[in-house]
C-alpha positions as CSV (number, residue, x, y, z in Angstrom):
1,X,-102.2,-168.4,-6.7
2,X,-102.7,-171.2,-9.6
3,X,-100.4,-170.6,-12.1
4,X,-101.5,-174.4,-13.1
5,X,-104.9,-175.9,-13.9
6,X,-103.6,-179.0,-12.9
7,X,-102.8,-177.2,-9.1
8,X,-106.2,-175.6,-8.8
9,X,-107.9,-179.6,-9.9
10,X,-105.6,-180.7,-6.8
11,X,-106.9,-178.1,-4.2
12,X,-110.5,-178.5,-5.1
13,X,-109.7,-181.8,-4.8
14,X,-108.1,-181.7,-1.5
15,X,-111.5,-179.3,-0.1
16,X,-114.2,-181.6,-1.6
17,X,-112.7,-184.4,0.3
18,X,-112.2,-182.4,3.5
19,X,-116.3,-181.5,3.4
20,X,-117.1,-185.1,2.7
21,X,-115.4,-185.8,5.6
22,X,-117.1,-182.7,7.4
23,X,-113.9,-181.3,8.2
24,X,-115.4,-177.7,7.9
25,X,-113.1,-175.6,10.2
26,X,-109.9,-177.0,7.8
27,X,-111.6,-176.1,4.7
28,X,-112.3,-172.8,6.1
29,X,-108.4,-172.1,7.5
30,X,-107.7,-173.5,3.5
31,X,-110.1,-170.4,2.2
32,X,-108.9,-167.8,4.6
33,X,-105.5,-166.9,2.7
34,X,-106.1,-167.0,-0.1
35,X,-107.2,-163.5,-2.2
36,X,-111.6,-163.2,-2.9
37,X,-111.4,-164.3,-7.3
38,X,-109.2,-167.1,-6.3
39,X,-112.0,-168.3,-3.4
40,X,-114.5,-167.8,-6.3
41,X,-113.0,-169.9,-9.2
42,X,-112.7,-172.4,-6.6
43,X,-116.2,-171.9,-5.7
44,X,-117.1,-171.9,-9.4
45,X,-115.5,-174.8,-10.3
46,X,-117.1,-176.6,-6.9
47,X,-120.6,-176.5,-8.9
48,X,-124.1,-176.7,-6.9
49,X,-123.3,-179.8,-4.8
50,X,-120.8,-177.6,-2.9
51,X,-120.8,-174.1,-4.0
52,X,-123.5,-172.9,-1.1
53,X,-121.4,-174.9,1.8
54,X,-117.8,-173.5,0.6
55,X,-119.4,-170.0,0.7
56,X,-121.4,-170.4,4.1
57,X,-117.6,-171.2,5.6
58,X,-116.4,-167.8,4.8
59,X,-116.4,-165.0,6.9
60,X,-119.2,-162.0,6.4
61,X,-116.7,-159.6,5.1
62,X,-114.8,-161.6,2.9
63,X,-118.0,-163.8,1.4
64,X,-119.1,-160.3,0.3
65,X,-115.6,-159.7,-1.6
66,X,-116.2,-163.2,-3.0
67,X,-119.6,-162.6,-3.7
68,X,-119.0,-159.6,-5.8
69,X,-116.4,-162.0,-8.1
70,X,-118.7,-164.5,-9.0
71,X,-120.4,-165.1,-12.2
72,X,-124.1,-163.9,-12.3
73,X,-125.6,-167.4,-12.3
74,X,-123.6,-168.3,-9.4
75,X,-124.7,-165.2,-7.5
76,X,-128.6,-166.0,-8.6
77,X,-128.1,-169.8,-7.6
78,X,-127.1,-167.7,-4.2
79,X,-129.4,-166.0,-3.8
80,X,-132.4,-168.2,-4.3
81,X,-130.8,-170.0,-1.3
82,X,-130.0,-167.8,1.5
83,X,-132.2,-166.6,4.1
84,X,-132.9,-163.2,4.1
85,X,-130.8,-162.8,7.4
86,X,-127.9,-164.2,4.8
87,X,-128.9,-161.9,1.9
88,X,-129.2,-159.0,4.4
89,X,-125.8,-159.6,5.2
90,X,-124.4,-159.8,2.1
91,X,-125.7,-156.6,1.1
92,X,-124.7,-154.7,4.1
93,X,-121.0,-155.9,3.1
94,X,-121.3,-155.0,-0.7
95,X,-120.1,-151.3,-2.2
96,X,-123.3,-149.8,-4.0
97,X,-121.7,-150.1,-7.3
98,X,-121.0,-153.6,-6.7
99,X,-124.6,-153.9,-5.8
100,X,-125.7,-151.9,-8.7
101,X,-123.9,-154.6,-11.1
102,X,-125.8,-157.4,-9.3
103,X,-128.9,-156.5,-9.9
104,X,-128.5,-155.1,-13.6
105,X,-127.9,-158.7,-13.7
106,X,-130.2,-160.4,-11.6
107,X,-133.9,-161.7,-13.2
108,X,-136.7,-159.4,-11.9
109,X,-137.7,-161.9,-9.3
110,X,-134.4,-161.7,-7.5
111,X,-134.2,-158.2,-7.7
112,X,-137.4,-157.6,-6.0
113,X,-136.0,-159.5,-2.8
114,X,-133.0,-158.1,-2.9
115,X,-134.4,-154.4,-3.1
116,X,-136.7,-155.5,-0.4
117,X,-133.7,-156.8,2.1
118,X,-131.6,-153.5,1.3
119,X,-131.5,-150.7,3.0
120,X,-133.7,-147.4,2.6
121,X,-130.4,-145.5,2.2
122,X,-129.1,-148.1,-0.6
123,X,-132.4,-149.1,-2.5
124,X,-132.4,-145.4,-3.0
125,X,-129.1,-145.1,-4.5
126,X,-129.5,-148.3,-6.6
127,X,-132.8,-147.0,-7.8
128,X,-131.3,-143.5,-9.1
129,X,-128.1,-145.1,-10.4
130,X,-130.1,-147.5,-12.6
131,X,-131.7,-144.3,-14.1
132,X,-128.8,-143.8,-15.5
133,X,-127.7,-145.0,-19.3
134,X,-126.0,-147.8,-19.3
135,X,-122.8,-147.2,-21.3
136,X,-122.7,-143.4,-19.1
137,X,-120.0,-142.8,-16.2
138,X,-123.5,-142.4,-13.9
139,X,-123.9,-146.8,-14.5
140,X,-120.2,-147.7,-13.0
141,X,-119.9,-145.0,-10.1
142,X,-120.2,-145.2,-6.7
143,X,-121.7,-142.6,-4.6
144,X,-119.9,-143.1,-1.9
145,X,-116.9,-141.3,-1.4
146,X,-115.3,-139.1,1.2
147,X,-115.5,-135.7,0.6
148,X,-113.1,-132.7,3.2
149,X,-113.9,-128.9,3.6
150,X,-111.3,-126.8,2.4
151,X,-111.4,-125.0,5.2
152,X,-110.5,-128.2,7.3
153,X,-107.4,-128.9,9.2
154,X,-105.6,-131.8,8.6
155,X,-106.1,-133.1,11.9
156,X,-110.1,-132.9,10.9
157,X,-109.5,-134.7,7.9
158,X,-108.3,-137.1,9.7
159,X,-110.5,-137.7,12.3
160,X,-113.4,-137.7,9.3
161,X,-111.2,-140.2,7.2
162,X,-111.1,-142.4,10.9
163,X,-115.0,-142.2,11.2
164,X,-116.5,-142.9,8.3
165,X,-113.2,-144.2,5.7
166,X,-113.6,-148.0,6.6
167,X,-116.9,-148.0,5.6
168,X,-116.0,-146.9,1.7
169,X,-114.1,-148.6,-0.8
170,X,-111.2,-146.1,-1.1
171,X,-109.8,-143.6,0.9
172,X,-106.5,-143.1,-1.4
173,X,-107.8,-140.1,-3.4
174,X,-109.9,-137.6,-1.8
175,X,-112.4,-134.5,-3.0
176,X,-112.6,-131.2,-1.4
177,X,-116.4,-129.4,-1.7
178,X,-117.8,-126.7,-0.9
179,X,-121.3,-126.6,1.3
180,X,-123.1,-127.5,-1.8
181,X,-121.1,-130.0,-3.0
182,X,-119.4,-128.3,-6.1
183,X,-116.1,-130.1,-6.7
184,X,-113.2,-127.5,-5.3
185,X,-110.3,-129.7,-5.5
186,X,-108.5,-133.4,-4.7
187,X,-105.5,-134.3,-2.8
188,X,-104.3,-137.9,-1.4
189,X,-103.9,-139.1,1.8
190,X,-100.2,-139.0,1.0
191,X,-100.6,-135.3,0.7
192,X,-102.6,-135.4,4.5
193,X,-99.5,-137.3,5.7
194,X,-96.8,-135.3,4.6
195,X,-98.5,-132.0,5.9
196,X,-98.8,-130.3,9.3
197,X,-101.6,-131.2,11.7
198,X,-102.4,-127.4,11.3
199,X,-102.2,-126.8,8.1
200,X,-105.8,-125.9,6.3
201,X,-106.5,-127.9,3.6
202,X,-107.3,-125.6,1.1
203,X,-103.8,-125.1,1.3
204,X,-102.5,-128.6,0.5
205,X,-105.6,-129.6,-2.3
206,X,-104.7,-129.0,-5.7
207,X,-107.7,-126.8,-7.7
208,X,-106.9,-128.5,-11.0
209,X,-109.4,-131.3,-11.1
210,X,-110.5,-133.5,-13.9
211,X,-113.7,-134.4,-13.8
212,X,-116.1,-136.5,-15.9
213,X,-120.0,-136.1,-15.5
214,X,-122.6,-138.6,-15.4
215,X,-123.6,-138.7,-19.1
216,X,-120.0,-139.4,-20.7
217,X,-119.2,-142.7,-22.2
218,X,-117.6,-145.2,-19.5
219,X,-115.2,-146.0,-22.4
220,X,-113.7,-142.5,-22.2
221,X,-113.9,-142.6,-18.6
222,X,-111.6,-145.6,-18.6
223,X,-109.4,-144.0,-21.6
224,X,-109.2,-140.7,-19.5
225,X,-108.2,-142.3,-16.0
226,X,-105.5,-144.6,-18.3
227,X,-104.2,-141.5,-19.2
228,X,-104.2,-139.4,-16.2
229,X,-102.8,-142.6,-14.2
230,X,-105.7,-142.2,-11.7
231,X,-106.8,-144.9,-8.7
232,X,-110.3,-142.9,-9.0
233,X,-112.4,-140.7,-11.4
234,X,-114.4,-137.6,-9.8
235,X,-118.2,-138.0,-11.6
236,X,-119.8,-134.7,-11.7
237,X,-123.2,-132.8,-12.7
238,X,-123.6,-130.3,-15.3
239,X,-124.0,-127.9,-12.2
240,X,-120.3,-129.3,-11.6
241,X,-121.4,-131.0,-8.2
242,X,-119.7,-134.2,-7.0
243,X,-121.9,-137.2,-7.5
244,X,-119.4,-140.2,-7.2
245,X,-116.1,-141.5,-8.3
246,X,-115.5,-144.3,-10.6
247,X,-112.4,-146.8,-9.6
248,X,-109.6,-148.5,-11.3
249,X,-111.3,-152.1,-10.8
250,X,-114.4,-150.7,-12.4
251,X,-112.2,-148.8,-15.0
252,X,-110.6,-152.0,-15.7
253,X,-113.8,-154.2,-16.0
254,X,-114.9,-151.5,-18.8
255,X,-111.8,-151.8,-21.1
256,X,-111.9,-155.8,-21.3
257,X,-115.8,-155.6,-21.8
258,X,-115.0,-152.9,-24.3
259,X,-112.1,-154.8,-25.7
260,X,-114.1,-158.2,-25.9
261,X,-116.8,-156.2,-27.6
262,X,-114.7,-154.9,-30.6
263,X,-113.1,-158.6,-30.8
264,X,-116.0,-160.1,-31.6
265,X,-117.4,-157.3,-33.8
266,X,-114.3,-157.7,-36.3
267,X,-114.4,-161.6,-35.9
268,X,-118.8,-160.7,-37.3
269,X,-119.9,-162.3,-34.1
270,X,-122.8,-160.2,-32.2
271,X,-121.2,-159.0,-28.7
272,X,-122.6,-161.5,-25.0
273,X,-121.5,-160.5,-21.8
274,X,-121.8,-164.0,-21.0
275,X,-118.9,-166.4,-20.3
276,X,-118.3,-168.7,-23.6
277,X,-119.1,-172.1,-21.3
278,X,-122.0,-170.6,-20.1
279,X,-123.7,-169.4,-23.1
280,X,-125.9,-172.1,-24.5
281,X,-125.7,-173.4,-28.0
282,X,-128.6,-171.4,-29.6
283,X,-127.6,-168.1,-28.2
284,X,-124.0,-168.8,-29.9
285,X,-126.2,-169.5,-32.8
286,X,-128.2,-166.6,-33.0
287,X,-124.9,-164.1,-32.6
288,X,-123.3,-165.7,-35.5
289,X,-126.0,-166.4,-37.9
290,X,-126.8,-163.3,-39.3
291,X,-123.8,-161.8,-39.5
292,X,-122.9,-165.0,-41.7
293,X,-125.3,-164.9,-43.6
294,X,-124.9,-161.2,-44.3
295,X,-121.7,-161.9,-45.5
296,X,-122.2,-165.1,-47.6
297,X,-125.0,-162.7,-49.2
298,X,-122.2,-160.1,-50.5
299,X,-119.4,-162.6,-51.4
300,X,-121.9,-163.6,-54.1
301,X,-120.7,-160.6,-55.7
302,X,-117.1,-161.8,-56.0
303,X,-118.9,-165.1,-57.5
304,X,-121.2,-163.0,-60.3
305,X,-117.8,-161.2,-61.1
306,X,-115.9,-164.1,-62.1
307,X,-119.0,-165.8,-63.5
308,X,-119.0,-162.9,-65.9
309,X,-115.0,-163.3,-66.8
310,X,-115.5,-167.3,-67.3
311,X,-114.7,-166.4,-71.0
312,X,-111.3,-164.8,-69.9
313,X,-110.8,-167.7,-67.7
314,X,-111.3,-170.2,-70.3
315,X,-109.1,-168.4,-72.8
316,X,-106.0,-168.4,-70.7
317,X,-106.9,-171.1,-67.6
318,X,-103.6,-170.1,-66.1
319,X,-105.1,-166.5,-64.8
320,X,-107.5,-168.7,-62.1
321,X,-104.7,-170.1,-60.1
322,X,-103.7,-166.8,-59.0
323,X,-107.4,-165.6,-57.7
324,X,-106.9,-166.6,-54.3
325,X,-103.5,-165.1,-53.8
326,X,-104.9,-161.8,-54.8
327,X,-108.0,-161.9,-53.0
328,X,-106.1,-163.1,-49.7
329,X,-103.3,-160.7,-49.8
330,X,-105.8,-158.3,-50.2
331,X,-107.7,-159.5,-47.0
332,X,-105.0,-159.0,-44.8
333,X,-103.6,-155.9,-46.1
334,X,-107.3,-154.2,-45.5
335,X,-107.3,-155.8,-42.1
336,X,-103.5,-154.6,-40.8
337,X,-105.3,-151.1,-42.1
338,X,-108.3,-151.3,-40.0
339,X,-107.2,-153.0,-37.2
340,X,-104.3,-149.8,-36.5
341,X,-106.6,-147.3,-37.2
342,X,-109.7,-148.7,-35.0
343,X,-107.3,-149.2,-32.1
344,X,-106.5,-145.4,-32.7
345,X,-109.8,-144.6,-32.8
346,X,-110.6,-146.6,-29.4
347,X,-107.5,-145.3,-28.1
348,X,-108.7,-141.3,-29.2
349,X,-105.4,-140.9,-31.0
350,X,-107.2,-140.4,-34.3
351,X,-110.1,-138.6,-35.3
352,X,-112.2,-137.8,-38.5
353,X,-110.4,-134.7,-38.8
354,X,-107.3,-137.1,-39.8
355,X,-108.6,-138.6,-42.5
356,X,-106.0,-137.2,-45.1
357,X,-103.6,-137.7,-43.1
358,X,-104.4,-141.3,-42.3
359,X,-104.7,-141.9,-46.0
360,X,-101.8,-140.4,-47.0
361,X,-99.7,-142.3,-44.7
362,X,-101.6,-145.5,-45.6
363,X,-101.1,-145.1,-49.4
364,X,-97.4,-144.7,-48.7
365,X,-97.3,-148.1,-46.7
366,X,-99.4,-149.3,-49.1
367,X,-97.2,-148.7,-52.6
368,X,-93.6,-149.6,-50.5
369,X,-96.0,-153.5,-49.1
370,X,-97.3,-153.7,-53.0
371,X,-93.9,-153.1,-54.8
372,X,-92.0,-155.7,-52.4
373,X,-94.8,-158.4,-52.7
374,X,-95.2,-157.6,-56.4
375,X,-91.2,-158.2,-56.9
376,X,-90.8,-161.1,-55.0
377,X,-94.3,-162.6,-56.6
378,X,-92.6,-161.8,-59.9
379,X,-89.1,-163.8,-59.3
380,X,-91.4,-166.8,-57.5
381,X,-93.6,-166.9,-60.3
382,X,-90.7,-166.8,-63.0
383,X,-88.5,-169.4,-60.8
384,X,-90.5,-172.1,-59.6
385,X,-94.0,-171.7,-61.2
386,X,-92.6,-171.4,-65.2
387,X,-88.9,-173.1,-64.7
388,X,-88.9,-175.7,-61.8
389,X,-92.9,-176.7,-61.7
390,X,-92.8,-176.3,-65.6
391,X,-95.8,-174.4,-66.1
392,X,-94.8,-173.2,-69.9
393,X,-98.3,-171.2,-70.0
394,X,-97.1,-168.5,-67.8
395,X,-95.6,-165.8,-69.8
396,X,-93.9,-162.8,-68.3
397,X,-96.5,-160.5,-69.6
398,X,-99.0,-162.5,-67.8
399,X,-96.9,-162.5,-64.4
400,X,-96.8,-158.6,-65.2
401,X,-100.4,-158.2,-65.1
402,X,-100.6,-161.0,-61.6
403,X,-97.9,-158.3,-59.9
404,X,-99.4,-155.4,-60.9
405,X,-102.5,-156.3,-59.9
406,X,-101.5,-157.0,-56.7
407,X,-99.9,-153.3,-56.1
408,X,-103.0,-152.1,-57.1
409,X,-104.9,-154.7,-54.7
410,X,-102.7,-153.7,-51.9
411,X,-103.5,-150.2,-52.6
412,X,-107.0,-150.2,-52.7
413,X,-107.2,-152.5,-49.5
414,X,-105.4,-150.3,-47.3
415,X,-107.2,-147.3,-48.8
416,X,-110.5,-149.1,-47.8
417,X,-109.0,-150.4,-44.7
418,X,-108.1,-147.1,-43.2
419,X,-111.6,-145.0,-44.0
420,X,-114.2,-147.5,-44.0
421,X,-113.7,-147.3,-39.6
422,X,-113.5,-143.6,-39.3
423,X,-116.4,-143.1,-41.9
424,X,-117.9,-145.5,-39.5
425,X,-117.1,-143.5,-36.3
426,X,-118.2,-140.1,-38.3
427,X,-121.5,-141.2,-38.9
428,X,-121.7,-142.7,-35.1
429,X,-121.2,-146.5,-35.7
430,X,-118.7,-148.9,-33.9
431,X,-115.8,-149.0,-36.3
432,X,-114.9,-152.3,-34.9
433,X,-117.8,-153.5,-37.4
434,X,-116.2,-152.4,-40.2
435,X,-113.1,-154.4,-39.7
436,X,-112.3,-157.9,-41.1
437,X,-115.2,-159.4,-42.8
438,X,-116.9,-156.5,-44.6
439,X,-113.7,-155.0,-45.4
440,X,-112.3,-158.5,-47.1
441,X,-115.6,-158.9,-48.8
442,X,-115.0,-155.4,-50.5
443,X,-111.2,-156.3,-50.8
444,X,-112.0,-159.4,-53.0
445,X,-114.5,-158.0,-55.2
446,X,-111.8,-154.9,-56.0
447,X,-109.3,-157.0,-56.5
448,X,-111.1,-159.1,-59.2
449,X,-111.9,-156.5,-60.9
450,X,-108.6,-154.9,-61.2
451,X,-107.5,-158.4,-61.7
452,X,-109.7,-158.8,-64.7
453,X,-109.3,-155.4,-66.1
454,X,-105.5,-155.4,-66.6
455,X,-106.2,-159.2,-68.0
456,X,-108.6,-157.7,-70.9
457,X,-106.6,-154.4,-71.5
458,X,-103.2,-156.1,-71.0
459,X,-103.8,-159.8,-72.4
460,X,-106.3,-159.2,-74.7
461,X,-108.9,-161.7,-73.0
């Protein structure tokens, strides 16, 4: 819908002056078209003075949608203002998983009242889901779904999908049990269509179900449905029994939140799951702090090493202009390293069981990356360093030792690069924390040495 800041400023522009001049029923023919997370950037962007009207305008069924889209401190601000009539409402609108993901975020104040405006039925269901881990298939599901008898006609299923299907939030996909509610099969309601009124369904389902149960990681839920190309998710027991289903929206909320996570773990910022406006100074503070200070701790190793080759350096001064050439290239090669193999990692197209084979291929990529830079280092360094900047020092034995340095640098850095994340994921750490910073910190401090080493055996310093 706003494809332009600039457009959005103008419509909330053109509904703040419509409620100032309390033309309510315009404002509310404005809303109606347009789609529930455009109505609630609008709604965001409002702030307090005029949040709680635009919202009152909408209708019950579409608030809820819009409801569900806001941020968390929106929704509390809400809250602490409606009735319970209004909050009564909203919740009768709102899919238990929905509701579920409001109160995990709610304070415990506001989830008291709205536990005590819910419904036996949900408060129930809300109470058991929470039981559930909160990185586990069981904490994004929703139990309700519409289940057939295989022993059903199609003409039953779809006088079931007719009575109860507007109540749920899909209807595409649907699961065939048996009396006790072990999973027996799925078909879609393209399959109901494209059958015979008579035909049983048992005859139509298709018994090859994948299935996830309540205790495996939502990230692998999400990976799995990516790779199945599935609107929905059966979530099963260990007994095998249906318990839920877990959607594409939700699938899709768990990959950015998962993808945001490893982000800022390889950028050394501690994960939020709050908006970067709405997270105060201090807690931006605290999530960067320590792992700063982690990592100023370790580069003073890189400092201790060339403290301890200032006789080197002082012999040939040339040697220091190079240092941060060879620690830098050896940054990025460590990062290209860990970055591929962490997103293959993420993506479960590598495991630990690869390891040789990951550092094979990486040592490969590694000598072709180290010869090429080392050549062209070597012409730039004999070209315009010695001949056209005049820099008579710079012999080429002592360009020899820069260049082969930096193959051995390059070497080291994608070796480190490529097994620091899947030692990492062996020993059940997020690999995404050994990517940028720790793995440059360990880049540098190899590279100086190498550096040094070939200086003193090479150079004689």
């Amino acid at each position: 819908m706003f494809d332009r800041e600039e457009e959005m400023d103008r419509y909330l522009d053109e509904i703040k002056d419509m409620l100032r001049r309390k033309q309510y029923a315009a404002v509310r023919d404005l809303l109606l078209p347009l789609e529930p997370p455009d109505i609630a950037m609008l709604l965001e962007e409002s702030g307090e003075e005029f949040m709680p009207l635009l919202y009152r305008l909408l209708p019950k069924e579409l608030a809820a949608e819009v409801f569900v889209e806001l941020e968390s401190d929106s929704q509390e601000m809400l809250i602490n203002g409606f009735s319970n009539t209004e909050l009564k409402e909203v919740l009768d609108e709102l899919y238990l998983d929905d509701a579920v993901d409001i109160v995990e975020e709610m304070p415990a104040s506001v989830v008291i009242r709205i536990l005590d405006k819910a419904t036996p039925e949900m408060r129930k269901s809300i109470n058991e889901m929470l039981q559930y881990p909160e990185d586990s298939a069981g904490s994004i599901m929703n139990v309700e779904y519409l289940s057939l008898k295989k022993d059903m006609t199609v003409a039953d299923a779809f006088k079931r999908i007719r009575r109860i299907g507007g109540e749920l939030e899909t209807i595409n996909i649907l699961y065939v049990t048996d009396p006790t509610r072990h999973l027996q099969g799925v078909l879609s309601v393209r399959d109901l269509l494209l059958a015979d009124e008579d035909d049983r369904i048992e005859e139509i389902m298709d018994p090859n179900v994948v299935s996830v149960t309540t205790l495996d990681d939502k990230e692998d839920v999400a990976q799995a449905m990516s790779k199945y190309d599935y609107l929905a998710m059966p979530v099963v027991d260990q007994e095998n029994r249906l318990i839920g289903i877990v959607t594409v929206d939700d699938a899709m909320d768990v990959m950015e939140e998962e993808a945001t996570e490893d982000m800022e773990k390889m950028a050394a910022i501690t994960p939020t799951d709050k908006p970067y406006l709405k997270t105060s100074v201090r807690s931006t503070f605290q999530a960067r702090i320590p792992w700063l200070l982690l990592l100023m701790v370790s580069a003073t190793f890189t400092g201790l090493i060339i403290t301890s080759f200032e006789n080197s350096l002082a012999v040939l001064p040339v040697l220091t202009a190079y240092i941060p050439m060879l620690m830098d290239t050896g940054g990025n090669c460590g990062s290209q390293s860990s970055v591929t193999v962490i997103r293959a990692l993420s993506l479960s197209e590598v495991n630990f069981s690869d390891t040789f084979q990951i550092i094979w291929k990486e040592l490969r990529v590694a000598l072709l990356c180290g010869v090429c830079l080392a050549v062209a280092n070597f012409v730039k360094m004999m070209l315009v360093d010695r001949l056209l900047l005049g820099n008579t020092a710079l012999s080429p034995l002592i360009a020899a030792v820069v260049c082969g340095t930096l193959v051995c640098t390059v070497l080291c850095a994608k070796f480190v690069g490529c097994t620091l994340p899947l030692l990492a994921k062996k020993i059940r750490l997020d690999p995404a924390v050994m990517a940028s910073p720790f793995i440059t910190t360990i880049v540098d401090a190899m590279s100086l040495l190498i550096y040094f080493a070939f200086s003193k055996s090479l150079l004689g310093v």
